[in-house]
C-alpha positions as CSV (number, residue, x, y, z in Angstrom):
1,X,4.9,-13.9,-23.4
2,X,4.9,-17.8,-23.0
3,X,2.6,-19.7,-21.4
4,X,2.9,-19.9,-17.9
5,X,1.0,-23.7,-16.4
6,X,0.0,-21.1,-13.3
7,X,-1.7,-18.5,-15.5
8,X,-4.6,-20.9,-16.7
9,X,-7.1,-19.1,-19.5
10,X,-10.4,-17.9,-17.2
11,X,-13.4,-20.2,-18.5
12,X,-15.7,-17.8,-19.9
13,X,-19.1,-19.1,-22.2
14,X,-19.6,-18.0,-25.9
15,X,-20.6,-14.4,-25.5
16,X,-18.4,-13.6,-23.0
17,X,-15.1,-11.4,-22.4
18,X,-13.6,-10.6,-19.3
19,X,-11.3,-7.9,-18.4
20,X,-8.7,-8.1,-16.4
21,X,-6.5,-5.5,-14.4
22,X,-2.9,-6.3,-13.3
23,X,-2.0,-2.7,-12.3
24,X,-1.6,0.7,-13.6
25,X,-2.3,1.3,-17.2
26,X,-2.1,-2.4,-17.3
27,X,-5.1,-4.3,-18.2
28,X,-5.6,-8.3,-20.1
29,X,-8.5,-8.9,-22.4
30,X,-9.6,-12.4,-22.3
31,X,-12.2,-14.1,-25.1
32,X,-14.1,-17.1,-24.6
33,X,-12.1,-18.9,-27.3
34,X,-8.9,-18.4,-24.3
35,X,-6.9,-15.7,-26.2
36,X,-5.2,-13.1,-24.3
37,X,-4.2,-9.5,-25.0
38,X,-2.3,-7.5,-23.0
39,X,-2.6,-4.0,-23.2
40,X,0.5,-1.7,-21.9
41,X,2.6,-3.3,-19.7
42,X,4.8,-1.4,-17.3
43,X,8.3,-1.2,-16.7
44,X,9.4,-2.9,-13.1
45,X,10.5,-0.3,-10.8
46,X,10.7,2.3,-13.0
47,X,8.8,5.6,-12.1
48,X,6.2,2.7,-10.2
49,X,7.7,1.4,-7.1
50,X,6.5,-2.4,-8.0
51,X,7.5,-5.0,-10.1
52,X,5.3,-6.3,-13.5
53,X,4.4,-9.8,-12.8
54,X,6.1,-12.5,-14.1
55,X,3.6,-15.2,-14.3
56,X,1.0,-13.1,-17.1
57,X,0.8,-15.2,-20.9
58,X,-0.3,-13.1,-23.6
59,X,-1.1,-14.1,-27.1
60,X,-0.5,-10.5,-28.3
61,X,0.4,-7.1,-26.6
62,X,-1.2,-3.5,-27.5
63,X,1.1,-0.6,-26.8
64,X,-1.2,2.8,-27.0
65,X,1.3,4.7,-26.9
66,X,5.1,4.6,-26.4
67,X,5.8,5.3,-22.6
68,X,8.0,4.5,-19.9
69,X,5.9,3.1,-18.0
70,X,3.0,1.6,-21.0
71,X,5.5,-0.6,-23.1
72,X,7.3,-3.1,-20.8
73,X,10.3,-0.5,-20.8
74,X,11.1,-0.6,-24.7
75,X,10.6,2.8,-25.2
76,X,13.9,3.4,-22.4
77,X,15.8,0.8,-23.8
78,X,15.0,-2.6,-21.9
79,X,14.3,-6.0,-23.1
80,X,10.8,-6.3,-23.7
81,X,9.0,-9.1,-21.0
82,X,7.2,-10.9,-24.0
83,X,8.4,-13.2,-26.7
84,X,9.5,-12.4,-30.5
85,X,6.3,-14.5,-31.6
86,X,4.0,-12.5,-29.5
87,X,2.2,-10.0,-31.7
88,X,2.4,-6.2,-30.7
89,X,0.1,-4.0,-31.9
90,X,1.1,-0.5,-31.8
91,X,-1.2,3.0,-32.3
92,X,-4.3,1.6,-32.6
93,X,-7.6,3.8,-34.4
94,X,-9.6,6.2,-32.4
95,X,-12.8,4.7,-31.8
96,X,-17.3,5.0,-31.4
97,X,-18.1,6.7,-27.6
98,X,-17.6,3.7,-25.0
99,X,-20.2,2.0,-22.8
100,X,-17.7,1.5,-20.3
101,X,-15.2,3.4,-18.8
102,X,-12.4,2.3,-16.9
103,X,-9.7,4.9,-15.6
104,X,-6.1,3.8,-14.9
105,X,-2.7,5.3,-14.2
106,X,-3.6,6.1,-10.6
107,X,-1.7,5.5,-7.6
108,X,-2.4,2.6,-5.8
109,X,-1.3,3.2,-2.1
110,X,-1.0,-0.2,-1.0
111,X,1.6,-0.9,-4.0
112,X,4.0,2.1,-3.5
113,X,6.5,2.3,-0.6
114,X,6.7,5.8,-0.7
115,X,3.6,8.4,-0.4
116,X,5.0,11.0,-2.6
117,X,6.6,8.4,-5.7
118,X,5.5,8.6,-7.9
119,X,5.7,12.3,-8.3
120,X,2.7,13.6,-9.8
121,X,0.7,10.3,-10.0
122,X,-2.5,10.6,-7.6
123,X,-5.2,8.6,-5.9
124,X,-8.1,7.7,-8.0
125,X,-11.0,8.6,-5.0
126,X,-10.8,12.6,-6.1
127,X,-11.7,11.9,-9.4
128,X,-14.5,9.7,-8.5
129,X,-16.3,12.3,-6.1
130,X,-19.8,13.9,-8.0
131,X,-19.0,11.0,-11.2
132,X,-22.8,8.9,-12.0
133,X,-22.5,5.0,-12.6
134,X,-19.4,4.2,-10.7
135,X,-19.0,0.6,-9.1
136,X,-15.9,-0.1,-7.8
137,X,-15.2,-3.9,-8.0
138,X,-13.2,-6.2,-5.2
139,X,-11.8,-8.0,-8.2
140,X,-9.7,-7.4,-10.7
141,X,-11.4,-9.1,-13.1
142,X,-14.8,-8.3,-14.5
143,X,-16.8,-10.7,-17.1
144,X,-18.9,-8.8,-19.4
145,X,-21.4,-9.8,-22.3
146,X,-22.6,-7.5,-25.4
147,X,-25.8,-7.1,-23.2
148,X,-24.5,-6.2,-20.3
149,X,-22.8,-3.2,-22.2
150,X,-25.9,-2.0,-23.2
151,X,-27.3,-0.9,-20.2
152,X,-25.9,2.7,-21.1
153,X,-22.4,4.6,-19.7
154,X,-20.6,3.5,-16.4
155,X,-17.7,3.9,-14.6
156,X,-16.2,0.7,-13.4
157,X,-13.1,0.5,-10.7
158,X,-10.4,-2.3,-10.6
159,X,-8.2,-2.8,-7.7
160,X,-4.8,-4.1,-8.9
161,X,-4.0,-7.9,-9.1
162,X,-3.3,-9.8,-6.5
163,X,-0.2,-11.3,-8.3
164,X,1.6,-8.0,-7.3
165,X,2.6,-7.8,-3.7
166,X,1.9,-4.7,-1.5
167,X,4.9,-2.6,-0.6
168,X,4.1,-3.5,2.8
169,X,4.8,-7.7,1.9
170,X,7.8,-6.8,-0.1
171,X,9.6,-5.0,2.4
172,X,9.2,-7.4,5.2
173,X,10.2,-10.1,2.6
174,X,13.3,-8.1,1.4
175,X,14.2,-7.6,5.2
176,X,14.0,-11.6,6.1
């Protein structure tokens, strides 16, 4: 993905990464030396009733798995949103247990026109209820630090980014 002058690196100090959640299964790694992974990007409007941002830069993108909705739409045949010089990292190793555990592919009301599309893809509060450790943030970026991921398991919460408009602001702006 090229740079995009509104998409500025986040300033973080030596020690520091910060993740970020644009929507979906759709999260951005940023290090303190300003690189910037993205990590399964969806397809606009296809299953998800919103449109992938086009203001994101990237210095790579990791695809867990091939998806309609995980890998900017290759899997189905569309162009991929980022560059040819953009790295793509593709079925990554299995990993330790994590400190941190941060869910995705939930519905995010506010984003979907429609309360039953997608079918089968459900709120993320039901799945919450009884869990220990849960914060859920009002950002959707959260800055963490090797110490800070030693304080044993949690559960943290994004909401979506803010560069994605509710369905309520796009239909009023697709109406004007």
């Amino acid at each position: 993905m090229a740079a995009v002058p509104s998409d500025s690196p986040l300033h973080l100090e030596s020690e520091e990464v910060a993740v970020e959640s644009i929507a979906h299964a759709c999260f951005r790694i940023h290090s303190a030396r300003g690189s910037r992974i993205l990590i399964d990007p969806y397809a606009s409007r296809v299953w998800l009733g919103y449109d992938f941002p086009g203001e994101l830069t990237a210095d790579a993108v990791l695809i867990t798995h091939p998806h309609l909705d995980h890998d900017g739409g290759e899997f189905i045949g569309r162009k991929a949103p980022w560059t040819t010089e953009v790295r793509v990292l593709r079925d990554p190793e299995a990993t330790v247990r994590p400190r941190i555990l941060i869910p995705m592919h939930y519905r995010h009301p506010d984003l979907e026109s429609s309360a039953d599309s997608p079918r089968g893809l459900g709120r993320i509060d039901p799945w919450l209820v009884g869990r220990q450790g849960v914060t859920e943030l009002t950002s959707n970026y959260a800055v963490f630090t090797k110490r800070s991921l030693t304080c044993g398991e949690r559960i943290v919460v994004f909401p979506h980014s803010p560069k994605i408009p509710a369905a309520r602001s796009r239909a009023s702006r697709e109406g004007e």
